[in-house]
N, C-alpha and C positions, 0 to 999 in steps of 0.2 A: 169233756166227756158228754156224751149226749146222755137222753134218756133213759134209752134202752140201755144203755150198756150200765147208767145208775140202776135205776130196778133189777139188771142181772144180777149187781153185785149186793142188790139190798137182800133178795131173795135168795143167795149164795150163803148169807149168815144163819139164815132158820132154815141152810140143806134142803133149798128148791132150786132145784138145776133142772128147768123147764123154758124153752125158748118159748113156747107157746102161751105159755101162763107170763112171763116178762112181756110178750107184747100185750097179752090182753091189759093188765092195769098198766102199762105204758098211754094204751089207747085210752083208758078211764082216763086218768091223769091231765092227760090232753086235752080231754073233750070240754068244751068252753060253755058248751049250754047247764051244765052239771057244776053246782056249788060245791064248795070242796067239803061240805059235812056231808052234802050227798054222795060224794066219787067218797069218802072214807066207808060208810056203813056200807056200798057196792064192794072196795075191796076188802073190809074186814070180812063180810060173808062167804065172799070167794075164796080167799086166804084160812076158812075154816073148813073148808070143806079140803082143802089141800091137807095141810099140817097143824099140828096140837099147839104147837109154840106159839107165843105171843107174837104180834105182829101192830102192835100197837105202835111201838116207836117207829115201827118200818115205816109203817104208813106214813106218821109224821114226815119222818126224815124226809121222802118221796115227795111231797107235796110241798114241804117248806124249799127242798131244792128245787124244785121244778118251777115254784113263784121268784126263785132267784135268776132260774134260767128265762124267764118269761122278760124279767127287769132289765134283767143285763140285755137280753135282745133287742124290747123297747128303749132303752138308753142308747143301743149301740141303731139302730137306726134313726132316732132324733140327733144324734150327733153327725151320722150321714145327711140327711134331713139337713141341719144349720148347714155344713159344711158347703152341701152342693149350691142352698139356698145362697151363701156368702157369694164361693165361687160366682153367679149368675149375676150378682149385684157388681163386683168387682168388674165383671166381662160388661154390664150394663154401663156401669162407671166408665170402662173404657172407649168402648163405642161413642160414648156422649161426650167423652170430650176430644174423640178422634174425629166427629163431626165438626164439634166447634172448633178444632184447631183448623180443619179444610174450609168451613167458613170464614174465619180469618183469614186465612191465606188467599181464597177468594176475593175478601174485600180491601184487603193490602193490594191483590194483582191489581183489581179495577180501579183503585185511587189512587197507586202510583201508572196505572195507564193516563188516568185523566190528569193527572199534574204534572205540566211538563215545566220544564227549566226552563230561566228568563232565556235564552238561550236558541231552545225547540221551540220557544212562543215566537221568538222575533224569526226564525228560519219556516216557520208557519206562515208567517203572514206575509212576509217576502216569497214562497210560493202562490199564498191567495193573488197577492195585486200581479204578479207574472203569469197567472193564468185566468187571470180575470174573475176570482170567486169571489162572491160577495157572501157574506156574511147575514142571517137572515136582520138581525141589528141593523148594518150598513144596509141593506138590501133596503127598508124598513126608511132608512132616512134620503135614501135615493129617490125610491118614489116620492116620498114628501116633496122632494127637491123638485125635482122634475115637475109632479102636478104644480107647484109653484110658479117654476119657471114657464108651465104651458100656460097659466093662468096670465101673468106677466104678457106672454106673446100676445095673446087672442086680446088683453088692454089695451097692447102697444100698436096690435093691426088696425085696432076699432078708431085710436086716435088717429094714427094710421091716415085711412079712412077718408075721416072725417076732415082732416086737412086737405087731403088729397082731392077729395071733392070741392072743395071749399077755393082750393087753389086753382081748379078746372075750370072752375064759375068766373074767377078773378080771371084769370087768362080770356076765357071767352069776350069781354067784355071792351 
């Protein structure tokens, strides 16, 4: 039951049947800047100037329901409040681990790309030496090899050489 329609019924028992006068202390009631000893002596005055009867409980009743309806509202939007708040945490929750499972699965694809079967290793490397690819490793001990063996050459020219000449001299002679 909303407000108005309490107030209609409060002011129903002391024979005020005024839609005009139920809104006005409707709106008192309501008003938030107004302490509620204030909003009573605003409607005790008004309500005297209306009718003789007592209005003393009225008033009560009106203001201790109206703190009831104010609670219940407050309680029922903090409980909207937690719920939505959960809801957002739960959806948060799920995101966070819908990401980490796609990063998983990410780094499952790329480590079972990088690890291959003894199998794919040995059909790897039987394509390298059949297409000629070296390996930057192999590549790495070729050249070693190589400068090696050119260094070898250019020793073996120089001695080479130096017989050769040696032996051109012995001939000449």
């Amino acid at each position: 039951m909303s407000l108005l329609e309490q107030v209609t019924e409060e002011l129903a028992k002391i024979e005020l049947k005024d839609d005009d006068i139920s809104e006005y202390i409707a709106g008192i009631i309501q008003d938030d800047s107004m302490e509620d000893d204030e909003k009573r002596e605003v409607i005790t005055g008004f309500l005297a100037e209306a009718t003789e009867k007592s209005t003393e409980n009225l008033i009560d009743t009106l203001l201790d329901e109206w703190k009831s309806l104010v609670k219940k509202r407050e309680k029922e939007e903090e409980e909207k409040r937690s719920k939505l708040l959960e809801e957002a945490k739960v959806r948060e929750e799920e995101r966070r681990r819908k990401v980490e499972q796609e990063k998983q699965e990410r780094e499952a694809q790329c480590t079972s790309q990088k690890q291959l079967t003894k199998e794919e290793k040995e059909a790897r490397e039987l394509l390298m030496r059949e297409y000629g690819y070296v390996s930057e490793e192999e590549g790495e001990k070729d050249k070693e090899k190589k400068k090696e063996d050119g260094d070898n050459q250019q020793k073996d020219r120089r001695k080479g050489k130096g017989s050769h000449h040696q032996n051109s001299s012995a001939i000449g002679k």
